[in-house]
C-alpha positions in Angstrom: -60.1 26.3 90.6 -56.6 28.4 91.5 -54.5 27.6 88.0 -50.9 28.4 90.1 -48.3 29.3 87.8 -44.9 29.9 89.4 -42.2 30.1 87.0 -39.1 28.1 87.5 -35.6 28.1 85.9 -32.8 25.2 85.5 -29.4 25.2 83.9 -28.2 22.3 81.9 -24.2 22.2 80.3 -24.3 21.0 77.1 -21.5 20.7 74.8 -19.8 23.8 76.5 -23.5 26.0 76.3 -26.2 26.2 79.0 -29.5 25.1 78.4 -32.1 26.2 80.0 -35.4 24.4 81.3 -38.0 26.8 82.4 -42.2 27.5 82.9 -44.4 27.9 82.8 -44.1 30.5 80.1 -46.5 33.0 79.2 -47.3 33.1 76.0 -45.6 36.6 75.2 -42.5 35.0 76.1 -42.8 31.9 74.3 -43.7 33.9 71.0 -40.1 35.9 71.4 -38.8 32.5 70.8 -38.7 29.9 67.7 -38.9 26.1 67.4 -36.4 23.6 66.8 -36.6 22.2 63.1 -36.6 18.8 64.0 -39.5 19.1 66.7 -42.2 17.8 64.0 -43.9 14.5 65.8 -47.0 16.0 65.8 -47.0 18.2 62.8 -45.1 21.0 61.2 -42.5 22.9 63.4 -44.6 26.3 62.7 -48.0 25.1 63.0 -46.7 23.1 66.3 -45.2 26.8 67.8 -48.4 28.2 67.5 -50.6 25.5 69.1 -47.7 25.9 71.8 -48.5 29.4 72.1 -52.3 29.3 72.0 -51.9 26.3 75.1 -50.0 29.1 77.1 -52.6 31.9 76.5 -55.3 29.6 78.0 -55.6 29.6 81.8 -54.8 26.2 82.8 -52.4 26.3 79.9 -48.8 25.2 80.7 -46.1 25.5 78.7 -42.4 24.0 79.9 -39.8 24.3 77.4 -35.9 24.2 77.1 -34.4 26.4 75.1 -30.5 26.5 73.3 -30.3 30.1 73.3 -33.6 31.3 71.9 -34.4 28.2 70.2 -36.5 25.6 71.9 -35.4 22.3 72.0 -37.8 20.5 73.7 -41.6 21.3 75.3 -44.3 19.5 77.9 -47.8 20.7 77.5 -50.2 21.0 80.1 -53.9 21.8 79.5 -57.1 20.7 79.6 -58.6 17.7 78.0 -59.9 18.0 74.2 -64.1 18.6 74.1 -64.2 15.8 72.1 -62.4 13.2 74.4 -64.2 10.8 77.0 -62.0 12.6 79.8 -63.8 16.3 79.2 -66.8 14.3 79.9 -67.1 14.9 83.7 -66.8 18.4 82.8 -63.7 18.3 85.9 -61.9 22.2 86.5 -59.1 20.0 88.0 -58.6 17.2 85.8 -55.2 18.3 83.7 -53.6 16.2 80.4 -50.3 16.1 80.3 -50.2 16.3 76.5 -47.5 16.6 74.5 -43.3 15.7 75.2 -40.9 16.3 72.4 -37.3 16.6 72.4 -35.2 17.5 69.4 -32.9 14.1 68.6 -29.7 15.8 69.2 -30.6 16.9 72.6 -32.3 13.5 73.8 -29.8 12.1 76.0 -29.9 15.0 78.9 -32.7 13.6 80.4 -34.8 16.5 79.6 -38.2 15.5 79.3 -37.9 14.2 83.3 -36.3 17.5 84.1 -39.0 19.7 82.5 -42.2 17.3 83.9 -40.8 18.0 87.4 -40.7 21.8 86.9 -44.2 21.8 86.2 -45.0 20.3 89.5 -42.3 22.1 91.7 -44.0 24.8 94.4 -46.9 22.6 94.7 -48.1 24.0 91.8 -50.4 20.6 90.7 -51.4 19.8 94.3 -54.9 21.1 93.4 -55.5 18.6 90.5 -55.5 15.5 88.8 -52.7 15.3 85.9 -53.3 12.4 83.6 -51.5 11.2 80.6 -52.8 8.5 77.8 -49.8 6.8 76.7 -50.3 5.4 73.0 -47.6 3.2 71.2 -48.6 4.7 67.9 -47.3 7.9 68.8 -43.9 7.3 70.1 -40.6 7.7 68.0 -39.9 3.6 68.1 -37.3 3.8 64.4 -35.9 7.3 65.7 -34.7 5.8 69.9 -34.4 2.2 68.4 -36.4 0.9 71.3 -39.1 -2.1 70.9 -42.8 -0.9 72.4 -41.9 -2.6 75.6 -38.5 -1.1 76.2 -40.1 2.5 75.5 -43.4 1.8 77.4 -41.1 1.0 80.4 -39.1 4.2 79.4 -42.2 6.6 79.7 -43.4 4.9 82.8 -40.2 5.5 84.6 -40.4 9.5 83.4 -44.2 9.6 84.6 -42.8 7.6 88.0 -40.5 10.3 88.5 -43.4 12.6 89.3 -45.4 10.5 91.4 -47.6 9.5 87.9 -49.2 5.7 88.1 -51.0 3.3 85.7 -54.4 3.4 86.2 -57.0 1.0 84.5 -59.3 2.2 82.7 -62.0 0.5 79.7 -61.0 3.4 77.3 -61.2 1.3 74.0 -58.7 3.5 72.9 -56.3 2.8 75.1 -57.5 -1.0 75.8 -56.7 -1.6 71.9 -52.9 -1.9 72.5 -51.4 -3.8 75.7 -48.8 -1.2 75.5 -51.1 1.5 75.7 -51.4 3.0 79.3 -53.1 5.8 81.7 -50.9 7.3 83.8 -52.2 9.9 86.8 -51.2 12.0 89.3 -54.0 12.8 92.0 -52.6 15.8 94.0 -52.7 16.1 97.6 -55.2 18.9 97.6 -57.6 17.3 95.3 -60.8 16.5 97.2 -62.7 12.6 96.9 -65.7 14.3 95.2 -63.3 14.8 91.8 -61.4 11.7 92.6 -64.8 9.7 92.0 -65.7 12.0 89.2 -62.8 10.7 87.3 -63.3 7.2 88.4 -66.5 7.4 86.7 -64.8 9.2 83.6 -62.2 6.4 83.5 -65.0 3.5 83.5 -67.9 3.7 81.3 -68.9 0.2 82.3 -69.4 1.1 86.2 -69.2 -2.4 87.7 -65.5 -2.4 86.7 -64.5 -0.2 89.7 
């Protein structure tokens, strides 16, 4: 599979300074950069700037960040699911996770996380594969937006919407242990029905649910 990588740019205002949404970066790019302090949802701010770095190194790696001068603010990660997940099972080139979306708090209301998910799929760049996200309520910032796990389900939804991302079922006992868990996908134009049933197959262990 082609792994295109076109690098695109976007200026923000804020507060008098321009932001700037771009990627995918390469990884020597990235590393000329630091992270935001308060970027530590999935660990520490340091160990969290190198996993970013080592996803951009990879091939299908995809790094989108915003940055405050030389300081990211904010990240999407793209790559390919973990070996030790059910969706590495079908073993698919073109099956993509959309894995990680942070935002530093004072920077949350720019809408910045829907501006950086659509510069990863501007040029076409995604046509060739299937993007998926697992949504999980565990892992979302409910104390730090105030939001119940409805209101911020229906928040993510609306950002995955905005790139043409829908709920998909699925009998992942991972996500089925939550109502408010969900798996959102993205099957690109160019993607042909050979991988779309490979995923299907993926998605439902229990084959007579599809």
């Amino acid at each position: 599979m082609e792994h295109r990588k076109i690098i695109n740019s976007e200026i923000v205002v804020f507060q008098d300074r321009e932001l700037i949404v771009e990627g995918p970066l390469p990884a020597d790019a990235l590393s000329r950069l630091s992270l935001h302090p308060d970027l530590d949802a999935f660990r520490r701010p340091s160990d969290q700037f190198k996993a970013l770095i080592e996803i951009a190194e990879l091939e299908e790696g995809r790094i989108i960040a915003t940055r405050d001068g030389e300081t990211i603010v904010g990240y999407v990660t793209f790559h390919y699911p973990d070996e030790l997940e059910r969706w590495s099972e079908g073993g698919m080139e073109d099956l993509i996770e959309l894995g990680a979306i942070e935002v530093a708090d004072d920077y949350r209301s720019l809408g910045l996380g829907k501006r950086m998910i659509n510069t990863a799929f501007t040029d076409g760049q995604l046509e060739n594969a299937i993007i998926f996200t697992t949504e999980y309520y565990w892992h979302w910032d409910l104390e730090g937006t105030k939001l119940n796990v409805w209101d911020y389900r229906k928040m993510m939804e609306k950002l995955m919407k905005s790139v043409g991302m829908i709920w998909f079922a699925t009998d992942d006992p991972e996500i089925c242990a939550h109502p408010a868990n969900c798996l959102m996908v993205r099957i690109g134009n160019e993607v042909p029905l050979s991988s779309v049933e490979r995923f299907d197959r993926v998605r439902f262990r229990q084959r007579f649910m599809y």
